[in-house]
N, C-alpha and C positions, 0 to 999 in steps of 0.2 A: 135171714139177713136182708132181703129184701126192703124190709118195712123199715128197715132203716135211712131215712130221707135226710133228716136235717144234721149236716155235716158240718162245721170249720174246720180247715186246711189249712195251714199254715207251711209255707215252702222255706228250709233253710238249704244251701249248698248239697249239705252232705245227708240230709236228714231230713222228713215231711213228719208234721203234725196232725194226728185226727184228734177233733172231739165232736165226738157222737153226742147230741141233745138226746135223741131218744133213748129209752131203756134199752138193755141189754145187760144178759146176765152173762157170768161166766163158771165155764165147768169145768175148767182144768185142760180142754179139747184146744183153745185158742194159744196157745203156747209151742202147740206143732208147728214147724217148718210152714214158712208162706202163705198165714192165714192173714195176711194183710196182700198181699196180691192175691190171694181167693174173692176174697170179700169188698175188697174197696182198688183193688188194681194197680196195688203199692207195689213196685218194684225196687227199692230202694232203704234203708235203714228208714224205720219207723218208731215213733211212741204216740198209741192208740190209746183214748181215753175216753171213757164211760160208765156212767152208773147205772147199778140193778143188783143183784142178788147172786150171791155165789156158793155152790153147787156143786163142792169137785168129789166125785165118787174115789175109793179107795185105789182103782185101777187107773184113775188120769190122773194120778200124784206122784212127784216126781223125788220127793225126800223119801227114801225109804225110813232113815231113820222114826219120820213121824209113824210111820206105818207100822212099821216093828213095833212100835211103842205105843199105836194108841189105837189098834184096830180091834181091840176090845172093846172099843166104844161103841161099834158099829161101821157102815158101810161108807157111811157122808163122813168126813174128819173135819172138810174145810168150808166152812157155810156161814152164810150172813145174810141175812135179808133183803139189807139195803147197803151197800158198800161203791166204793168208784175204785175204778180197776184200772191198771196203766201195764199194758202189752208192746213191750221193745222188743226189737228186732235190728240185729249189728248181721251186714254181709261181709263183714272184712275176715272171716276163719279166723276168730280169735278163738284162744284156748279156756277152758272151764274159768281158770284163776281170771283171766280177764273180764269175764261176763258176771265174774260174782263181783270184780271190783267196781265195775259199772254198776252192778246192784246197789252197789255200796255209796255210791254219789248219788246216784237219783232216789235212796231212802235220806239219805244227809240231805237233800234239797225239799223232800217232804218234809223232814223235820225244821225247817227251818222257816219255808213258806206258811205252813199250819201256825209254828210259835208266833212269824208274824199277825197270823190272820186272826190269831186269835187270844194275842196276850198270854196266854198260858205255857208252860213250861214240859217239854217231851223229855224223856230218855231212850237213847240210843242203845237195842245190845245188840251185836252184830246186823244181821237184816232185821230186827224188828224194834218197831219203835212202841212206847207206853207212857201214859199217863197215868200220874201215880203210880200204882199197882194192876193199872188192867190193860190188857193187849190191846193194842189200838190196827195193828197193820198184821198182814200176811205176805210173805216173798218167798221166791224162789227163782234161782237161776238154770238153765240147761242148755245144752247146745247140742245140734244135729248135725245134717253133714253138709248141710248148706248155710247154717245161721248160728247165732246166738241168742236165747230168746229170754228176758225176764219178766214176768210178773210180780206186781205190786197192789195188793187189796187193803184199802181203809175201809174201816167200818166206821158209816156215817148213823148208825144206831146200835144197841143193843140187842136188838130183835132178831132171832133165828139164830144165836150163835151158837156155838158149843158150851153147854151146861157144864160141863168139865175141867172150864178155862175161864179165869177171871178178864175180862173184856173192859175195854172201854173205845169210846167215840166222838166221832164229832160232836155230838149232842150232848156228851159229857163233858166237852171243851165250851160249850156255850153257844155254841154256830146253830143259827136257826137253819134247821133241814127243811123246814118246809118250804123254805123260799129256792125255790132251783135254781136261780142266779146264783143262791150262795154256791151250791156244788159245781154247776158250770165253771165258775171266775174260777173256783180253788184249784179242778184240774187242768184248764187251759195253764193256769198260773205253773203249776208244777210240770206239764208236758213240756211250757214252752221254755221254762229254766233247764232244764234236762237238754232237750234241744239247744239250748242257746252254747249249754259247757260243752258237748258232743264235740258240735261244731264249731266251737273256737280250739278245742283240742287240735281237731284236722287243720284248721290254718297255720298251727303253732309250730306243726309236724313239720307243714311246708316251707317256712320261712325259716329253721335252724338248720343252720353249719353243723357239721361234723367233727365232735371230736380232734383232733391229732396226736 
């Protein structure tokens, strides 16, 4: 983690923004409890964002379901070659339902920032979004005994994916990947909308009356 230098920070209230320019893959391992104060000295609710390749072995996956279901394939289930990855972290002890429904906004705010970025038209099933008929996203929600932590993977190509699962990507949306402005702007864009709802939620918390 070290070699990771080139940062944007963005400070809200209740919430900080990373995006990582440089590569960085993910394995399934950054979804543990506090690896935003491991790595970058985040104390505080976080949505980390970066591109690279992902990597998650059978044993850091956290859906058993997939697991039961598709470890016939092998050891790797969830893999991409080139994909941007967005790792949250809620310290308020919300419960599971909580942390999947925050999934659930910040897949709703990918699908909507992408449609604009790109003219094209997504579908929504639960945590995962597609275009046309191929997978475009990966998610998953979990929580420990100090946080809430969700991961969110786009595949920004076709390359390295699971042979077993009809896919699609940025690249199939038209977005030229080879320009890394274009990946930067798209995850800044989606952290810092994520960000921006978070924390107008918490103001909203603070400014309403009670019932009677």
């Amino acid at each position: 983690m070290k070699n990771i230098l080139d940062i944007k920070k963005i400070e809200f209230d209740s919430i900080v923004v990373l995006i990582l320019n440089n590569e960085l893959n993910y394995t399934g391992k950054e979804v543990e409890p506090l690896w935003a104060f491991k790595n970058f000295n985040i104390q505080k609710d976080s949505i980390i964002a970066f591109n690279g390749s992902i990597n998650v072995n059978i044993e850091n996956m956290k859906d058993l379901k997939d697991i039961k279901e598709e470890s016939k394939y092998g050891d790797i289930l969830i893999k991409s070659s080139n994909a941007i990855n967005f790792i949250v972290e809620h310290f308020d002890n919300p419960d599971l339902k909580m942390a999947y429904l925050r999934q659930r906004v910040l897949v709703s705010i990918t699908r909507e920032i992408i449609e604009e970025t790109t003219n094209k038209r997504l579908k929504r099933s639960g945590d995962d979004l597609y275009y046309k008929d191929g997978k475009l996203s990966v998610c998953i929600a979990c929580r420990g005994i100090s946080s809430a932590k969700i991961h969110l993977g786009i595949n920004v190509s076709n390359i390295g994916v699971p042979n077993y699962i009809n896919t699609s990507s940025l690249e199939d949306l038209g977005m030229d990947i080879n320009n890394k402005n274009n990946i930067i702007n798209l995850m800044k864009d989606i952290a810092t909308k994520y960000a921006e709802e978070m924390d107008k939620i918490e103001k909203d918390i603070r400014k309403t009356l009670p019932c009677l």
